[in-house]
FIKOLZA-1660 file (N, C-alpha, C; in steps of 0.1 Angstrom, whole numbers, plus 5000, padded with zeros to 4 digits):
% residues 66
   i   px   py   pz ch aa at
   1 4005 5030 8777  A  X  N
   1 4004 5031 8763  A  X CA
   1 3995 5020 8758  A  X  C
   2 3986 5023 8748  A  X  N
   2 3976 5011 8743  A  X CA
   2 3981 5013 8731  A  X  C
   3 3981 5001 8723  A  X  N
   3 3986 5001 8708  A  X CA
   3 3977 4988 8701  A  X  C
   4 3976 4993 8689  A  X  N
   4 3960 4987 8677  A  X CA
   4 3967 4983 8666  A  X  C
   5 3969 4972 8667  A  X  N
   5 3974 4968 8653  A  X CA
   5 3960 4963 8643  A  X  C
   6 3964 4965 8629  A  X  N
   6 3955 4963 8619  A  X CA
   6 3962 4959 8611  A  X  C
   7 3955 4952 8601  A  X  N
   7 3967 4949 8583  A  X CA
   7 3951 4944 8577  A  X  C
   8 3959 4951 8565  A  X  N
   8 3945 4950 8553  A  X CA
   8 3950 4952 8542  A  X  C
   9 3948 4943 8531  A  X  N
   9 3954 4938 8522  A  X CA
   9 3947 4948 8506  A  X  C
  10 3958 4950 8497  A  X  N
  10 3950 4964 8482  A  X CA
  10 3949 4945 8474  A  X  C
  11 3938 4948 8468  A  X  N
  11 3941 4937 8453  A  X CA
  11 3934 4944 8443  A  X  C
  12 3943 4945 8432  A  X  N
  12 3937 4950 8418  A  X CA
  12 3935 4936 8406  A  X  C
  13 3926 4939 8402  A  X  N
  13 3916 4927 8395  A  X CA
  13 3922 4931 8380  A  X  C
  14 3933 4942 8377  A  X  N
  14 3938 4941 8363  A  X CA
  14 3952 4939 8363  A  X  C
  15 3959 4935 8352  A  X  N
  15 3975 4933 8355  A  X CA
  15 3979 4951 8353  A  X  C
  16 3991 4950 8357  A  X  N
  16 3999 4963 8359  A  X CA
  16 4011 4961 8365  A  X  C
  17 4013 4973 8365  A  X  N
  17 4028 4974 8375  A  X CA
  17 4029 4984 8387  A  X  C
  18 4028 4985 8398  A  X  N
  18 4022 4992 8408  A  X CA
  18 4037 5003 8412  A  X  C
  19 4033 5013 8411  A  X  N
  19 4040 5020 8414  A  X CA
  19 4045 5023 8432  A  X  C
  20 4047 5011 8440  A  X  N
  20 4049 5007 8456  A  X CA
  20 4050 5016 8464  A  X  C
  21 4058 5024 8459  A  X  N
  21 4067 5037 8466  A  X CA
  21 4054 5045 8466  A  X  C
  22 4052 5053 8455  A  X  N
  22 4036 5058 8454  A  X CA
  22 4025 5053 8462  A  X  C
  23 4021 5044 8464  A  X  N
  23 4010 5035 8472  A  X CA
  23 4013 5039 8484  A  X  C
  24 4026 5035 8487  A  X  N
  24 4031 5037 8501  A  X CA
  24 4026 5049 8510  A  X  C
  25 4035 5057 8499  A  X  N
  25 4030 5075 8503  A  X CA
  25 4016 5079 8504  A  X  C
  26 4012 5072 8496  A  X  N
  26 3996 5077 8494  A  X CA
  26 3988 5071 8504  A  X  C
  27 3993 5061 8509  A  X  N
  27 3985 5053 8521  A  X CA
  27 3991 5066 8532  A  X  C
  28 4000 5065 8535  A  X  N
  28 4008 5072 8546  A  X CA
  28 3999 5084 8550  A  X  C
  29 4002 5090 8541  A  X  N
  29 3991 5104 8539  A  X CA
  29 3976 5101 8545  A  X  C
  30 3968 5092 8539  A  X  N
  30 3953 5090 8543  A  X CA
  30 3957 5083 8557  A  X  C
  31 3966 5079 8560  A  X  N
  31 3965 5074 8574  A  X CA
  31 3970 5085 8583  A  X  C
  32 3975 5095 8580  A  X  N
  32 3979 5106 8591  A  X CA
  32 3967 5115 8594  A  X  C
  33 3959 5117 8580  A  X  N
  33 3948 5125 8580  A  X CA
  33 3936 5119 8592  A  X  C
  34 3939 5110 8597  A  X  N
  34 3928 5101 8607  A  X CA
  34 3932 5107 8618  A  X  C
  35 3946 5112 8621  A  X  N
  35 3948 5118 8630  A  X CA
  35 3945 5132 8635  A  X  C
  36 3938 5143 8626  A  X  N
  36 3926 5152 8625  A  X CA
  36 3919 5148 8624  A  X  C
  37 3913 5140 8626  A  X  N
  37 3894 5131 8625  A  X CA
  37 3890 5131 8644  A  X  C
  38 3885 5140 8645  A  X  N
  38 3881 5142 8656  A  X CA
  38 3875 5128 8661  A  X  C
  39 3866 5122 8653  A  X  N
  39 3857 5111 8652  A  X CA
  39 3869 5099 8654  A  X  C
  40 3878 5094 8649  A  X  N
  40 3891 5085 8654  A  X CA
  40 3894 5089 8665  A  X  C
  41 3898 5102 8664  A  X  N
  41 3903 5104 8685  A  X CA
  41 3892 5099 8695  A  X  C
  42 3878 5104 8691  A  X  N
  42 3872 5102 8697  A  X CA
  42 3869 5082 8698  A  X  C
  43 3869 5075 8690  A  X  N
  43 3869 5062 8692  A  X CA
  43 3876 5059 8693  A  X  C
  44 3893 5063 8697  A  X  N
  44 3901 5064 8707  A  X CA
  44 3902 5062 8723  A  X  C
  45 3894 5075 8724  A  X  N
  45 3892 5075 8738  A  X CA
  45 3909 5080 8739  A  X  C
  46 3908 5089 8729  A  X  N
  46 3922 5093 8732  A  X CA
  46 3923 5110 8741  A  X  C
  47 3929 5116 8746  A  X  N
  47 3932 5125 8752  A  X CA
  47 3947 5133 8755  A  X  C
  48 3956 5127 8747  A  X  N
  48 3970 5129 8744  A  X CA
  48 3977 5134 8731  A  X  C
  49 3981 5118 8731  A  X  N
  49 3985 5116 8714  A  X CA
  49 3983 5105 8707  A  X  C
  50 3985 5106 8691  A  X  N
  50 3983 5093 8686  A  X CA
  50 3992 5095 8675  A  X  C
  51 3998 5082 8674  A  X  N
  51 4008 5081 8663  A  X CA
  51 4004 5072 8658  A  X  C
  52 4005 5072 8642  A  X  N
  52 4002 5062 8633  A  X CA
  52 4018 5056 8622  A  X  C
  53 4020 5044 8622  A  X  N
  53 4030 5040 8614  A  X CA
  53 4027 5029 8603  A  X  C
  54 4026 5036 8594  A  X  N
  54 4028 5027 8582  A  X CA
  54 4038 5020 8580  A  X  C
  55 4036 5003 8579  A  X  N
  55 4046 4998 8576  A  X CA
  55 4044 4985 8568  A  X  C
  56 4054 4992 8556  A  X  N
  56 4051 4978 8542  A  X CA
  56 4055 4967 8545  A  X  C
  57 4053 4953 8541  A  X  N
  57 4056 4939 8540  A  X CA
  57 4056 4938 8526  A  X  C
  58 4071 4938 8518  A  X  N
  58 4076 4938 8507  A  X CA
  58 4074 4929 8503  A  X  C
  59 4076 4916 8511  A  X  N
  59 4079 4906 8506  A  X CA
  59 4069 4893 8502  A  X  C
  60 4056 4904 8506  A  X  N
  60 4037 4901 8503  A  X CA
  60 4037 4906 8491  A  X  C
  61 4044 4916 8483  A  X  N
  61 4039 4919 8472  A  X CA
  61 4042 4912 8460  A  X  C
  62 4028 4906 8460  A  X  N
  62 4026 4899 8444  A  X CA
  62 4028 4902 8432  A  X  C
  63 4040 4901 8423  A  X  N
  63 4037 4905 8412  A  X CA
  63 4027 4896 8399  A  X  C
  64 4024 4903 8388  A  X  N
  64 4013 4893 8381  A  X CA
  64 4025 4887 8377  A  X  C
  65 4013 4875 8369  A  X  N
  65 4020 4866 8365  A  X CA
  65 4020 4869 8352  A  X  C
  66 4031 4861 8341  A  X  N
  66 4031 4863 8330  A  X CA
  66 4026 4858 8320  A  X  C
% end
């Protein structure tokens, strides 16, 4: 088994309040959809399977300041 770790950081340039749980999901989603990307399997070099896991680091999330 070969495994690809990545991390890449969202920054928004206005104050708010980020809906996390939403983000979360919405990331989740665009990251499963790679898994029908012929073009990812293929720069894979995959021939099986591929699983993708999203996983939040809570404790990176910046709230603004006041």
């Amino acid at each position: 088994m070969r495994t690809f770790k990545f991390a890449f950081v969202v920054e928004c340039a206005s104050k708010g309040r980020a809906d996390t749980q939403k983000v979360e999901e919405l990331l989740d989603l665009a990251l499963k959809d790679l898994i029908y990307d012929d073009s990812f399997i293929e720069a894979l070099d995959e021939t099986e399977a591929v699983t993708i896991q999203l996983i939040p680091i809570p404790d990176s999330f910046v709230a603004p300041e006041a």
